[in-house]
Structures are given as C-alpha cells and as structure tokens.
mmJSON file of the N, C-alpha and C atoms, coordinates in Angstrom:
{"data_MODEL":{"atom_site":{
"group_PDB":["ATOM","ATOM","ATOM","ATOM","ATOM","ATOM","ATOM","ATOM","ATOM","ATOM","ATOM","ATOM","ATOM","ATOM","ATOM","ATOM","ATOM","ATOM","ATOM","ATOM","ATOM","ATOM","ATOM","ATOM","ATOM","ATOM","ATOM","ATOM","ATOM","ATOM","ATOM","ATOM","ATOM","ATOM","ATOM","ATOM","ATOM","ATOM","ATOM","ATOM","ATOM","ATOM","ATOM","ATOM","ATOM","ATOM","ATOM","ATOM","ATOM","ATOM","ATOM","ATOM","ATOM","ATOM","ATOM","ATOM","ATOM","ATOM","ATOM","ATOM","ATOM","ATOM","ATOM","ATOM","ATOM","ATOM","ATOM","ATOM","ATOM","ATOM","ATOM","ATOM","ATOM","ATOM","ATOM","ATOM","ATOM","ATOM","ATOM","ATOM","ATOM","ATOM","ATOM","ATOM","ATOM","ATOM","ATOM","ATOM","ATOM","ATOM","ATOM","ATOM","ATOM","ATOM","ATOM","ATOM","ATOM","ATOM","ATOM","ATOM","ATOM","ATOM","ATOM","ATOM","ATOM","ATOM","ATOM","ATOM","ATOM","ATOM","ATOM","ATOM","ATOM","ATOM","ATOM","ATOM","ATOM","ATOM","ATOM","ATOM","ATOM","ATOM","ATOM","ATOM","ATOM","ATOM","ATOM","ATOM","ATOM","ATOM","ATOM","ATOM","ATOM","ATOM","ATOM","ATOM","ATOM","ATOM","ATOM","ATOM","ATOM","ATOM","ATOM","ATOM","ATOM","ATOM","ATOM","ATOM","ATOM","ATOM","ATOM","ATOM","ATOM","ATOM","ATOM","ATOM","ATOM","ATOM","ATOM","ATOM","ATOM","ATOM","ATOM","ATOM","ATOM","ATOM","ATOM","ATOM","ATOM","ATOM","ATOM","ATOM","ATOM","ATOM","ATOM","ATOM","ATOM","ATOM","ATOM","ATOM","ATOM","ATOM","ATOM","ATOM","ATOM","ATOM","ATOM","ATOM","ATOM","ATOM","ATOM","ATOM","ATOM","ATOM","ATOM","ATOM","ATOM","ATOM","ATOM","ATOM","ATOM","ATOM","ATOM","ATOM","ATOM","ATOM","ATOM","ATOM","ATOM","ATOM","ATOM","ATOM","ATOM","ATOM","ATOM","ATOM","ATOM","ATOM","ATOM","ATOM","ATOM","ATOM","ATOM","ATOM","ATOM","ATOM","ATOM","ATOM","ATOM","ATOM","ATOM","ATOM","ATOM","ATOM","ATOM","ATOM","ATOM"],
"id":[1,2,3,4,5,6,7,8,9,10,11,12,13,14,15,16,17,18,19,20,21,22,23,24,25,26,27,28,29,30,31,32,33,34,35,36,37,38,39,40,41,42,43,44,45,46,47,48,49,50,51,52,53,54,55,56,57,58,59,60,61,62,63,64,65,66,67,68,69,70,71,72,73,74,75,76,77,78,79,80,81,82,83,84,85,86,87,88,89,90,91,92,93,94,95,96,97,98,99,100,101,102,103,104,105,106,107,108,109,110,111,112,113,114,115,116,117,118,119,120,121,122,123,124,125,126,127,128,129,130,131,132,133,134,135,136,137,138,139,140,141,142,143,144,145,146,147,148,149,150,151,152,153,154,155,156,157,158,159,160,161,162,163,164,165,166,167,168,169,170,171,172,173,174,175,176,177,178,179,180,181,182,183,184,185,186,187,188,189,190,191,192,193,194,195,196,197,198,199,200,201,202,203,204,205,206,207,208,209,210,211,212,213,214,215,216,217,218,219,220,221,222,223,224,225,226,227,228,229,230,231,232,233,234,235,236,237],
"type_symbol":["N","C","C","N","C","C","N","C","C","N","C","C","N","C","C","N","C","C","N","C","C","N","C","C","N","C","C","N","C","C","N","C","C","N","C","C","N","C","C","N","C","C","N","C","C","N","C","C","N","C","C","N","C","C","N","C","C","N","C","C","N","C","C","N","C","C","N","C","C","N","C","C","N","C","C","N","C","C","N","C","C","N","C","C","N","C","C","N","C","C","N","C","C","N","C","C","N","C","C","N","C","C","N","C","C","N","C","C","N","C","C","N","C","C","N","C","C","N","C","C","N","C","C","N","C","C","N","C","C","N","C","C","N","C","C","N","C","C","N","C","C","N","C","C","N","C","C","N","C","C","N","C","C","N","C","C","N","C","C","N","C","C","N","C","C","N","C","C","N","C","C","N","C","C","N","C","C","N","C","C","N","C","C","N","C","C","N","C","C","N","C","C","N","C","C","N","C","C","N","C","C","N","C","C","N","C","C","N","C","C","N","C","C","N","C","C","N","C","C","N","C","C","N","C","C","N","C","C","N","C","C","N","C","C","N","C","C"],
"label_atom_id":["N","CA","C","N","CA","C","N","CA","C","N","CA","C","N","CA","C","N","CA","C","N","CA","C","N","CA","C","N","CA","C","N","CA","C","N","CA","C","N","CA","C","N","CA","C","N","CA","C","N","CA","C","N","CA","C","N","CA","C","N","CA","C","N","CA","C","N","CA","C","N","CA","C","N","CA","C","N","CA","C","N","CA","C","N","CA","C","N","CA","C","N","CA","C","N","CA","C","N","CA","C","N","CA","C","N","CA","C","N","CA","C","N","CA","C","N","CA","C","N","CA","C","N","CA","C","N","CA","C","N","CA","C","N","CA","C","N","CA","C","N","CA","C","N","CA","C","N","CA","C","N","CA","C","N","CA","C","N","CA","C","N","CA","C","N","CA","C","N","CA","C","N","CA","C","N","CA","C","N","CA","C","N","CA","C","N","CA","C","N","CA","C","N","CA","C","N","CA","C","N","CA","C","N","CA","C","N","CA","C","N","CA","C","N","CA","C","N","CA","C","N","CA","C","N","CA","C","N","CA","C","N","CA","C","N","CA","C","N","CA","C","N","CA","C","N","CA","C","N","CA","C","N","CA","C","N","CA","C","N","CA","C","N","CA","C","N","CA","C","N","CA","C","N","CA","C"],
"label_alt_id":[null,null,null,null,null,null,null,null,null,null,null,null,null,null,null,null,null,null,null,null,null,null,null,null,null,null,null,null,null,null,null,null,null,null,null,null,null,null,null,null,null,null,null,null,null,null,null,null,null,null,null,null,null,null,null,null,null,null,null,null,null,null,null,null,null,null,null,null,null,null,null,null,null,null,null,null,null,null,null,null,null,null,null,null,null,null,null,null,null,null,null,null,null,null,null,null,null,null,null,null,null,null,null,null,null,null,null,null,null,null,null,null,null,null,null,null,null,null,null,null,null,null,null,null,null,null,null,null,null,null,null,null,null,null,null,null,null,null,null,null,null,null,null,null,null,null,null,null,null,null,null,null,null,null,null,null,null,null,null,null,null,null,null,null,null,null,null,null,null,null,null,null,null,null,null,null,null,null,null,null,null,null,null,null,null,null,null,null,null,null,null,null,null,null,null,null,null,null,null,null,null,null,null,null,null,null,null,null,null,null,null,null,null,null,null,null,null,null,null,null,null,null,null,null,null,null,null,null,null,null,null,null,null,null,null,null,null],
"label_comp_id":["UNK","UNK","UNK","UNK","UNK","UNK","UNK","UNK","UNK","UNK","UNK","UNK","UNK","UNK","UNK","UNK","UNK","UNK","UNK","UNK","UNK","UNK","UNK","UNK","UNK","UNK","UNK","UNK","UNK","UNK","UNK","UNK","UNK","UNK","UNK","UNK","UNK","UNK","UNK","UNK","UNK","UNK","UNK","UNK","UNK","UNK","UNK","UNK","UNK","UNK","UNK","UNK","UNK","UNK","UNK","UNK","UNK","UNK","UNK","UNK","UNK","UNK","UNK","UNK","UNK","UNK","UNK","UNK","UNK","UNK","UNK","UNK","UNK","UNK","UNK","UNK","UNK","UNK","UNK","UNK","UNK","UNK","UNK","UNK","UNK","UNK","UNK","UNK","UNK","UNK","UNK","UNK","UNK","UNK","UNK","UNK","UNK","UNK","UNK","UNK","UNK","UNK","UNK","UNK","UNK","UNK","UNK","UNK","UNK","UNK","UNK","UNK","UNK","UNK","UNK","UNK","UNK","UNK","UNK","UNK","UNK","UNK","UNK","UNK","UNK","UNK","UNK","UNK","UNK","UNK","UNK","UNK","UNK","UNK","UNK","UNK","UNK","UNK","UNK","UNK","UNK","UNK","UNK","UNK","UNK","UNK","UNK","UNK","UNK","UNK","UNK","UNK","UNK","UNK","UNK","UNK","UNK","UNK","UNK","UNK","UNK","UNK","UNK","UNK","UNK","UNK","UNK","UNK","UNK","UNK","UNK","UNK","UNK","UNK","UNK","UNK","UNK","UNK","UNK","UNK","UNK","UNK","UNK","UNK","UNK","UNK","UNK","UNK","UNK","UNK","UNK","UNK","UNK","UNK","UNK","UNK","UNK","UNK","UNK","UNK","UNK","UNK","UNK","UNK","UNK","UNK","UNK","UNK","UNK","UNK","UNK","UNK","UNK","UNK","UNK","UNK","UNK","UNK","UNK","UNK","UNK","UNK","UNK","UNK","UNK","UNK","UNK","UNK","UNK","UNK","UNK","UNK","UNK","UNK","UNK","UNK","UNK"],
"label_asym_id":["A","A","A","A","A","A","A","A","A","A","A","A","A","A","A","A","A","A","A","A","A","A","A","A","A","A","A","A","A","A","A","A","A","A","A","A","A","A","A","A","A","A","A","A","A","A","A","A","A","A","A","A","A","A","A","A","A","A","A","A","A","A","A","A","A","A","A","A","A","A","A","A","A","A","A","A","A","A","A","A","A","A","A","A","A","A","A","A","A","A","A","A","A","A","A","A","A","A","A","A","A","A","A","A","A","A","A","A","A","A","A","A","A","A","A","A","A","A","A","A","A","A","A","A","A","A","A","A","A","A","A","A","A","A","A","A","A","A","A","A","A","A","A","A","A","A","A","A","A","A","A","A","A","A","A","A","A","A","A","A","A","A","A","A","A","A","A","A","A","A","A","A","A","A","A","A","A","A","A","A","A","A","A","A","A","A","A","A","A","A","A","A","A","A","A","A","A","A","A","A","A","A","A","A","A","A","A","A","A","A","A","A","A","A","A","A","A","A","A","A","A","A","A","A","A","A","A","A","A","A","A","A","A","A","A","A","A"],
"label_entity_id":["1","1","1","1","1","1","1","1","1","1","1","1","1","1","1","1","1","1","1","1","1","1","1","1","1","1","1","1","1","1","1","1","1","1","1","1","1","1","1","1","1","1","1","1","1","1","1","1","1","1","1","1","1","1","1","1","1","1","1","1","1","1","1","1","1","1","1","1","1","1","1","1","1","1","1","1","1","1","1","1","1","1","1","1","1","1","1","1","1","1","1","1","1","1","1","1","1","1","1","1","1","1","1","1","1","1","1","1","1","1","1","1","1","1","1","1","1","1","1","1","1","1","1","1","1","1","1","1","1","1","1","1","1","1","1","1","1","1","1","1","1","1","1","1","1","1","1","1","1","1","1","1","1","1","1","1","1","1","1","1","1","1","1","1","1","1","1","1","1","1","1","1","1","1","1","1","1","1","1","1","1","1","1","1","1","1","1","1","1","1","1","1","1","1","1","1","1","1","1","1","1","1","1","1","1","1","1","1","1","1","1","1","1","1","1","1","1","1","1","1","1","1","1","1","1","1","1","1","1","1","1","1","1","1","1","1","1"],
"label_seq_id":[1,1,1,2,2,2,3,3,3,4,4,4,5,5,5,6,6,6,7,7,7,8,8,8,9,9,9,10,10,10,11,11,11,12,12,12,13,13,13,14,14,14,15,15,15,16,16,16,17,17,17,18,18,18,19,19,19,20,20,20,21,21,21,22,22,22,23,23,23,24,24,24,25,25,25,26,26,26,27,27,27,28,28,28,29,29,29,30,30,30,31,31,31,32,32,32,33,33,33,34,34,34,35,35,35,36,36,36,37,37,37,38,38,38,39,39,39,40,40,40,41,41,41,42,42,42,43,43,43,44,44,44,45,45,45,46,46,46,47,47,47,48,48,48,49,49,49,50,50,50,51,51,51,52,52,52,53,53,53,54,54,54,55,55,55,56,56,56,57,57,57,58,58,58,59,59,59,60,60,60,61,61,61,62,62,62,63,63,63,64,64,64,65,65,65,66,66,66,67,67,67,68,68,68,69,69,69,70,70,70,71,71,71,72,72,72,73,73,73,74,74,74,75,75,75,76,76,76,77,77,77,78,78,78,79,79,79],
"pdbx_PDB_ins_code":[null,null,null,null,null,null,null,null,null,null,null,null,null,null,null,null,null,null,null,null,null,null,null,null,null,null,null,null,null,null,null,null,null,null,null,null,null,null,null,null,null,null,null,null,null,null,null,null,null,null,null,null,null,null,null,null,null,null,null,null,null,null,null,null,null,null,null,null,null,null,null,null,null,null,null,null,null,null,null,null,null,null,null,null,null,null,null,null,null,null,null,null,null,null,null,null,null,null,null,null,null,null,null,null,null,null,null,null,null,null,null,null,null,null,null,null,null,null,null,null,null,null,null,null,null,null,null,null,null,null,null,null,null,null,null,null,null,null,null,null,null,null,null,null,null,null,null,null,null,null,null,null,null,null,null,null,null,null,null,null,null,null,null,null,null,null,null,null,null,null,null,null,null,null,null,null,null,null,null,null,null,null,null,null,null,null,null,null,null,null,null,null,null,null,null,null,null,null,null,null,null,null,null,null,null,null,null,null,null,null,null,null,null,null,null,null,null,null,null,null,null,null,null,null,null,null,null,null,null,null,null,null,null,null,null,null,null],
"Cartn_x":[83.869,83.563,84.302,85.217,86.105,85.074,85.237,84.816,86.341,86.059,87.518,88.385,88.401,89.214,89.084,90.938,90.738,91.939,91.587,92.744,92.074,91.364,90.982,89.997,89.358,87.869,87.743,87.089,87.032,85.626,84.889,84.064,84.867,84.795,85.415,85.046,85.928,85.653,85.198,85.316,84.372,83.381,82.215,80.89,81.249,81.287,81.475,82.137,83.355,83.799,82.992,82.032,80.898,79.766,79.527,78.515,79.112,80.3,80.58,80.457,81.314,81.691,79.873,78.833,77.729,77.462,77.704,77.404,77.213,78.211,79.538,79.181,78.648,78.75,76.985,76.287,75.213,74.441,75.392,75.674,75.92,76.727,77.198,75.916,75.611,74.296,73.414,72.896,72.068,72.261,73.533,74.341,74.231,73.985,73.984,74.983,75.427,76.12,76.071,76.214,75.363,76.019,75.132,74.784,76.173,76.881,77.756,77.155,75.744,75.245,74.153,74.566,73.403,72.323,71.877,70.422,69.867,69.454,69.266,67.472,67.237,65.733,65.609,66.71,66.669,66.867,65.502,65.179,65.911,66.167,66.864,68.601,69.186,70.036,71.16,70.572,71.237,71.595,70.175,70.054,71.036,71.072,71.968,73.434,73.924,74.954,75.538,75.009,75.122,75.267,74.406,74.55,76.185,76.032,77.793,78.923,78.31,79.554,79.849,78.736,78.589,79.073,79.114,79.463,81.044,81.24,82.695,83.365,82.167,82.431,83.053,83.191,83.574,85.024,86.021,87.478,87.163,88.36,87.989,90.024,90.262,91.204,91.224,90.948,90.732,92.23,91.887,93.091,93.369,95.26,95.565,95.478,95.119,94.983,95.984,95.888,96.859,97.854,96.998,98.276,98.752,98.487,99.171,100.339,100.146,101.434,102.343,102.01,102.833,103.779,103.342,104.149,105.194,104.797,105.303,106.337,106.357,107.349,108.194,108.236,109.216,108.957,108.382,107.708,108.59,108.605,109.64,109.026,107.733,107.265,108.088,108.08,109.034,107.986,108.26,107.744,108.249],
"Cartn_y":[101.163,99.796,99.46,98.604,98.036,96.63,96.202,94.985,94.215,93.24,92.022,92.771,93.331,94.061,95.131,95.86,97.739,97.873,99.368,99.853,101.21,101.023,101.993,102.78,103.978,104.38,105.427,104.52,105.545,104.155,104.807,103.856,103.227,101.93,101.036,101.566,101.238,101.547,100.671,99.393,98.005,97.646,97.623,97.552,95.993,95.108,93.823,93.81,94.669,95.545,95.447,96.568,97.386,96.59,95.793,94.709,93.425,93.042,92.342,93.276,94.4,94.782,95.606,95.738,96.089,94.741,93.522,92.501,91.987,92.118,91.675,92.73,93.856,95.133,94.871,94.435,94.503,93.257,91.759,90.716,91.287,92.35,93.292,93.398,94.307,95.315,93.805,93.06,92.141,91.523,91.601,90.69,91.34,92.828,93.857,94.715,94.777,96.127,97.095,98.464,99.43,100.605,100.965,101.71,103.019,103.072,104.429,105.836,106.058,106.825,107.621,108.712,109.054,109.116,109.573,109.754,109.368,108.239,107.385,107.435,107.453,107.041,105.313,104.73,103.463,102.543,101.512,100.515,99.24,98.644,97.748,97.393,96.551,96.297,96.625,95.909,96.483,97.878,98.212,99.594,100.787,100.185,101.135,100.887,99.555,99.31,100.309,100.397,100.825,102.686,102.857,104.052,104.567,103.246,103.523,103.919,102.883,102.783,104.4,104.566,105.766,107.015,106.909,107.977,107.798,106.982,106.35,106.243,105.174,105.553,104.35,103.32,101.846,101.387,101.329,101.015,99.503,99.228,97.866,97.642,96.643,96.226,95.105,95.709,94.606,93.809,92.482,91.74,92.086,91.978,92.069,90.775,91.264,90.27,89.41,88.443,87.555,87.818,88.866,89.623,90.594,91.297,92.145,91.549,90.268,90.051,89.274,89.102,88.288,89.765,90.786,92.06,92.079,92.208,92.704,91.936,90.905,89.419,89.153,90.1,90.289,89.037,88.163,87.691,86.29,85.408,84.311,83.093,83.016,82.031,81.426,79.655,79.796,79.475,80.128,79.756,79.021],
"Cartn_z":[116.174,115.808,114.516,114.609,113.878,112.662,111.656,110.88,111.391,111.292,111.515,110.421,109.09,108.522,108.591,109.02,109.289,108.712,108.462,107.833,107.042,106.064,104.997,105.976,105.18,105.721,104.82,103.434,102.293,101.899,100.901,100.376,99.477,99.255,98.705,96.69,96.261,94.112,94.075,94.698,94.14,94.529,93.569,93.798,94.645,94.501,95.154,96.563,96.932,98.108,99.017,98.144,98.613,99.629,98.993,99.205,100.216,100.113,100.7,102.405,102.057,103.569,104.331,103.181,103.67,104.486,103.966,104.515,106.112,105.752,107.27,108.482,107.959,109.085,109.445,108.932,108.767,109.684,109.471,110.256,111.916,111.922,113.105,113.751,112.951,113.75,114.056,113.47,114.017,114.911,115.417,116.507,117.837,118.143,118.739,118.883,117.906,117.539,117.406,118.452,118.175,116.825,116.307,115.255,115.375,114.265,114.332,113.76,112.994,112.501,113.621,113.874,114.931,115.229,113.784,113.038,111.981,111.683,110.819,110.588,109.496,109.151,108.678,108.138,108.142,109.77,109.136,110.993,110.016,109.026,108.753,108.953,109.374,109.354,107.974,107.004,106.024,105.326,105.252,104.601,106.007,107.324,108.387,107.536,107.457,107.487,105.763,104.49,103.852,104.233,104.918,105.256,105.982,106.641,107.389,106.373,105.39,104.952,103.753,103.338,102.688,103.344,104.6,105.246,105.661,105.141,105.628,106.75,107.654,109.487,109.741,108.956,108.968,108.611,109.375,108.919,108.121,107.128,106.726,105.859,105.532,105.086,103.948,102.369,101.411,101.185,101.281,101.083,99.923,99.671,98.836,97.238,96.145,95.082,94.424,94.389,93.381,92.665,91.587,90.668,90.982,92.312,92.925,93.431,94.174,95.339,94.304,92.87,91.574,91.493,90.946,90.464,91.694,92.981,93.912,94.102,94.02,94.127,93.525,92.577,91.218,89.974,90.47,89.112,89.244,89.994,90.368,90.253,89.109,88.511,87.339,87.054,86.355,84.616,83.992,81.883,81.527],
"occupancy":[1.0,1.0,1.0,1.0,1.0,1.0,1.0,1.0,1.0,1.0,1.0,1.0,1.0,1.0,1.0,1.0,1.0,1.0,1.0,1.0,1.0,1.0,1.0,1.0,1.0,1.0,1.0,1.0,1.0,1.0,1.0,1.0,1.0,1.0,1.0,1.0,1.0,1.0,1.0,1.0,1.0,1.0,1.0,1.0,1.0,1.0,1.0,1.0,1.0,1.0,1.0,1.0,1.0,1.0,1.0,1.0,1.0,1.0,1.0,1.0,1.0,1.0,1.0,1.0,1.0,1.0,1.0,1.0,1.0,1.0,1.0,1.0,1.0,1.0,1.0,1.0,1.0,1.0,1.0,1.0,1.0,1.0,1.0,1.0,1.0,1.0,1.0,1.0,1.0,1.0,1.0,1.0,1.0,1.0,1.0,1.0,1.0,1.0,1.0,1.0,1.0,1.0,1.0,1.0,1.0,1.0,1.0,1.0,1.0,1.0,1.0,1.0,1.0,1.0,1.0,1.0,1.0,1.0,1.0,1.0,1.0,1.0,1.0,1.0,1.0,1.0,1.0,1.0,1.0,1.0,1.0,1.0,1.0,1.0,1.0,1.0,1.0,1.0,1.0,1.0,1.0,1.0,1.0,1.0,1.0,1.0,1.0,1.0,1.0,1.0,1.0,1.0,1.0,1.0,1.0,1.0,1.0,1.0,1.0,1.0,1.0,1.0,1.0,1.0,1.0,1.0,1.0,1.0,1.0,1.0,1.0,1.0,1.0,1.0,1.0,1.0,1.0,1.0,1.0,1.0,1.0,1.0,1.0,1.0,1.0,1.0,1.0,1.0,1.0,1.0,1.0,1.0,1.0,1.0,1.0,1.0,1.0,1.0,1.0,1.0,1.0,1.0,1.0,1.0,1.0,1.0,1.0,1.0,1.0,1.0,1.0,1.0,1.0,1.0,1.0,1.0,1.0,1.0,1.0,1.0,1.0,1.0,1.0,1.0,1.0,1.0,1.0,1.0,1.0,1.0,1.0,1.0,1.0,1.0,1.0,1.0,1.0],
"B_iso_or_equiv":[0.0,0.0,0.0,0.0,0.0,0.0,0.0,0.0,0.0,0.0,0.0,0.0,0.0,0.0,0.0,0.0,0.0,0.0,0.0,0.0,0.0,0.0,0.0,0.0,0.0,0.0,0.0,0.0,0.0,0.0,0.0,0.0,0.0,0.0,0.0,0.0,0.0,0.0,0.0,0.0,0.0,0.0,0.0,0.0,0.0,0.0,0.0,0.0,0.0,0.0,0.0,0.0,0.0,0.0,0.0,0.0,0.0,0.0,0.0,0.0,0.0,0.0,0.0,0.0,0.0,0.0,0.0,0.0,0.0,0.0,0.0,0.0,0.0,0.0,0.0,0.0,0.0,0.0,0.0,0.0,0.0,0.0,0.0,0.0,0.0,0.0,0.0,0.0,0.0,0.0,0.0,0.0,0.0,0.0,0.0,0.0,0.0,0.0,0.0,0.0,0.0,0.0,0.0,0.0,0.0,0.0,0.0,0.0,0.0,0.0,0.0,0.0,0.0,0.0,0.0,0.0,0.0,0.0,0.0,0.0,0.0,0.0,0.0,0.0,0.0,0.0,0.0,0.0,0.0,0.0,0.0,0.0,0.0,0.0,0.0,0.0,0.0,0.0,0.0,0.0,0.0,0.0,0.0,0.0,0.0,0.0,0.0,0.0,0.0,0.0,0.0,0.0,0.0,0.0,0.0,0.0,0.0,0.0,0.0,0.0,0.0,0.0,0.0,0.0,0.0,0.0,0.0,0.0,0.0,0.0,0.0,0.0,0.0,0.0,0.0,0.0,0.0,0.0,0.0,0.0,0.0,0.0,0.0,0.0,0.0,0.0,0.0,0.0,0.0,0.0,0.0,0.0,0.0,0.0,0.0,0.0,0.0,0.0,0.0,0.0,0.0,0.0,0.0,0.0,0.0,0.0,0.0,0.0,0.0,0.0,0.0,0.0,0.0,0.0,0.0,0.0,0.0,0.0,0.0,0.0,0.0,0.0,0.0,0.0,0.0,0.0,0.0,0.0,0.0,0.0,0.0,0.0,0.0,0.0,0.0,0.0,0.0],
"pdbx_formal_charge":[null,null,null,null,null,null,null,null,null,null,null,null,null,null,null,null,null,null,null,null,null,null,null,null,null,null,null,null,null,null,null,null,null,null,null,null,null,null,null,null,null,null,null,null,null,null,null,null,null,null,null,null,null,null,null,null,null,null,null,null,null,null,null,null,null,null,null,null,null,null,null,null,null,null,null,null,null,null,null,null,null,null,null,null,null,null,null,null,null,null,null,null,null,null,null,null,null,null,null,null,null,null,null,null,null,null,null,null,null,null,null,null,null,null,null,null,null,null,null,null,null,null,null,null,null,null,null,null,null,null,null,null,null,null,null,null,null,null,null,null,null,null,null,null,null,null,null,null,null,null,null,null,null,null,null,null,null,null,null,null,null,null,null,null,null,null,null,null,null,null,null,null,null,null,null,null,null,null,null,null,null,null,null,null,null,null,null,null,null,null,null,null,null,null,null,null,null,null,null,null,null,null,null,null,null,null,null,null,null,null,null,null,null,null,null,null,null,null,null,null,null,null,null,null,null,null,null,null,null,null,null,null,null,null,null,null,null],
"auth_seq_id":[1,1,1,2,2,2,3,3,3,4,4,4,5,5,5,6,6,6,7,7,7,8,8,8,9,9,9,10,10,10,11,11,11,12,12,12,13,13,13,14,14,14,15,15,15,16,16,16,17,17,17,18,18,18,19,19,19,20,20,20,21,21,21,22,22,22,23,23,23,24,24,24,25,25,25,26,26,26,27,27,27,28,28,28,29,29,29,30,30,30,31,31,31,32,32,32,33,33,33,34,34,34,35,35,35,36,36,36,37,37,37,38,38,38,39,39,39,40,40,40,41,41,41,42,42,42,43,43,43,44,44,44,45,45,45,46,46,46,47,47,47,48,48,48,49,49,49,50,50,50,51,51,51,52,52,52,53,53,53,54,54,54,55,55,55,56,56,56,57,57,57,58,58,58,59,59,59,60,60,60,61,61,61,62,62,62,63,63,63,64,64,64,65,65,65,66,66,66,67,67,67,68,68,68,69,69,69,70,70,70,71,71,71,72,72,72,73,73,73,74,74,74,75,75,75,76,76,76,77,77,77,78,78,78,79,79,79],
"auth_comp_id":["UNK","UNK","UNK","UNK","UNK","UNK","UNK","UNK","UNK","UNK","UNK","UNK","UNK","UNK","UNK","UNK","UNK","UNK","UNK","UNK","UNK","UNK","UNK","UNK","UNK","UNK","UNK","UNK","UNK","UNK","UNK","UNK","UNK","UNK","UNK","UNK","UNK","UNK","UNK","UNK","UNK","UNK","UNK","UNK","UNK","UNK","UNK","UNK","UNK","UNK","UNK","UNK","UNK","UNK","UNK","UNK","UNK","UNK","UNK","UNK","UNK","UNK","UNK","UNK","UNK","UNK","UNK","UNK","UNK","UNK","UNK","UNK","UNK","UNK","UNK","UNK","UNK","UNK","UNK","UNK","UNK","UNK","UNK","UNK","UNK","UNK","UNK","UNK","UNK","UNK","UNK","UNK","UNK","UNK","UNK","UNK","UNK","UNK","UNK","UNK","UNK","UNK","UNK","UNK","UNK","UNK","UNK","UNK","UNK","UNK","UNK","UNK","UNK","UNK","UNK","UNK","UNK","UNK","UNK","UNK","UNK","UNK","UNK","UNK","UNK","UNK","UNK","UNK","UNK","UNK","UNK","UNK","UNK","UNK","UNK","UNK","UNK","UNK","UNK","UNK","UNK","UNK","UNK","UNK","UNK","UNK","UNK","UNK","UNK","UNK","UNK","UNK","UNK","UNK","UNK","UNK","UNK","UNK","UNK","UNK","UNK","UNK","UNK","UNK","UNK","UNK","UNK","UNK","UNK","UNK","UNK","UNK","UNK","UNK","UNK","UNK","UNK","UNK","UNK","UNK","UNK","UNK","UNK","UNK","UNK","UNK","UNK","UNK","UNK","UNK","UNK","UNK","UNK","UNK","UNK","UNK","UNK","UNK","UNK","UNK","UNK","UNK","UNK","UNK","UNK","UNK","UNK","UNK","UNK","UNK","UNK","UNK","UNK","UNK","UNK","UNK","UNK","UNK","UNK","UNK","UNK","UNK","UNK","UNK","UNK","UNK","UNK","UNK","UNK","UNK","UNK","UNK","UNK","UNK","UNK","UNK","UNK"],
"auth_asym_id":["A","A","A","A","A","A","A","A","A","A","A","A","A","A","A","A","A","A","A","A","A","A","A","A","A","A","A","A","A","A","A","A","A","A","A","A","A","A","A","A","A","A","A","A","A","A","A","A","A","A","A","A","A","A","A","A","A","A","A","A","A","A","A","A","A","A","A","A","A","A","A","A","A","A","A","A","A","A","A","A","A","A","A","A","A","A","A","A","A","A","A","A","A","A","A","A","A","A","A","A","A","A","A","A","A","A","A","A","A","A","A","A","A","A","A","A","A","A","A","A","A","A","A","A","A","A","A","A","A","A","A","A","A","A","A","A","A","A","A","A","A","A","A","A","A","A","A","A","A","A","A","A","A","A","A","A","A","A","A","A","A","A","A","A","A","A","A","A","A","A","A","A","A","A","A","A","A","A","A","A","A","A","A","A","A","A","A","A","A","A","A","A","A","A","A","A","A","A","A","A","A","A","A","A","A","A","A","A","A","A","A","A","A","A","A","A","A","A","A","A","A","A","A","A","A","A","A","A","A","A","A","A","A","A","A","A","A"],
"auth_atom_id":["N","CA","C","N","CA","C","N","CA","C","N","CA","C","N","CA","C","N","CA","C","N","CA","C","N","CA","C","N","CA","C","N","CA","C","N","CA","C","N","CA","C","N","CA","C","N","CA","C","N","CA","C","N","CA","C","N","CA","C","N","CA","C","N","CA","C","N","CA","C","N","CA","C","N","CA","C","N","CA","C","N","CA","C","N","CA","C","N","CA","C","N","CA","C","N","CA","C","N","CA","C","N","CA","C","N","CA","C","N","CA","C","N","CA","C","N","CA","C","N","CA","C","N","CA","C","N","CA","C","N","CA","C","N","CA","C","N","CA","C","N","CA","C","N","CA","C","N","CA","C","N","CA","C","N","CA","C","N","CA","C","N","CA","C","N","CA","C","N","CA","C","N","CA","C","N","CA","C","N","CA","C","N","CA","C","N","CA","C","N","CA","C","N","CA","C","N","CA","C","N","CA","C","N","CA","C","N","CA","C","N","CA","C","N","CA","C","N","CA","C","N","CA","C","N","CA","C","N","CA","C","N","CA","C","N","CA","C","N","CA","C","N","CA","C","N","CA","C","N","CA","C","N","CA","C","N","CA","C","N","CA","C","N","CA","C","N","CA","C","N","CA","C","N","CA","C"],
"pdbx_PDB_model_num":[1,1,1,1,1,1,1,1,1,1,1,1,1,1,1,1,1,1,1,1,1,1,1,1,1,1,1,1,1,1,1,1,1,1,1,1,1,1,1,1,1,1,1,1,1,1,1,1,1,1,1,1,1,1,1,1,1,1,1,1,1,1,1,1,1,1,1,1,1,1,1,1,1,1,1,1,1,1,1,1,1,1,1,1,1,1,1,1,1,1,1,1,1,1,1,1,1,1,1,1,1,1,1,1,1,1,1,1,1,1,1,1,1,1,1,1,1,1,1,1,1,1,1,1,1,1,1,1,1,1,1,1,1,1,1,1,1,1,1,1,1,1,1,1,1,1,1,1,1,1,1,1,1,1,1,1,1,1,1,1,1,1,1,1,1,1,1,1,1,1,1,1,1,1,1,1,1,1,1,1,1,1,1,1,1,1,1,1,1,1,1,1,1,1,1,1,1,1,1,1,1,1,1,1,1,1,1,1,1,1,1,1,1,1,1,1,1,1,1,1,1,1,1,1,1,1,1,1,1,1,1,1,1,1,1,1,1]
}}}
C-alpha cells in the first residue's frame, strides 16, 4: 500500500513530515484500507497509522522545498 507519495521508506526527520504523512495514511485506513502491521494492539486509525509509519512499512515522497530547487537552479534570480 502505496500513500499518493512514494519513494522513501525511512521515518521521516520532520516532526511535521511525520504528522502530516500519519495523517493521510490514517484517512487510508478509515476509507478501508487494510492495515500493513500484522499485529497491532492499537483499534484506532491513527495510532495504526503511526505505528506504520514507525516501522517504516509506508513508501512516501516529500516534495522538494523552495530553497532547494533555488540552489539547484543555479540561482537565476535577478538582485
């Protein structure tokens, strides 16, 4: 089970990441999505989806940032 973004499958460094993609996966499971964790003691949606992601069973793909694609671009703003 893919999120609309794939690519990574590491826990995200950003607490906000974190939370966003608990979100979205969590939206999943309520939708009927079945569960990637086999054995779970959490019955909530969220608290599963956190678990996913902790275990790092969830591919995801953070867009790239602003001042990333500025560096990358060589800097072709004009001062």
């Amino acid at each position: 089970m893919k999120l609309q973004m794939a690519a990574e499958k590491q826990v995200p460094s950003s607490q906000f990441a974190f939370v966003i993609l608990a979100a979205k996966r969590a939206r999943q499971l309520m939708a009927g999505a079945p569960m990637l964790l086999a054995h779970t003691r959490a019955h909530k949606p969220t608290r599963i989806a956190v678990d996913e992601l902790r275990h790092s069973l969830l591919e995801y793909e953070l867009p790239e940032s602003k001042e990333n694609s500025e560096e990358n671009s060589g800097g072709d703003r004009s001062e």
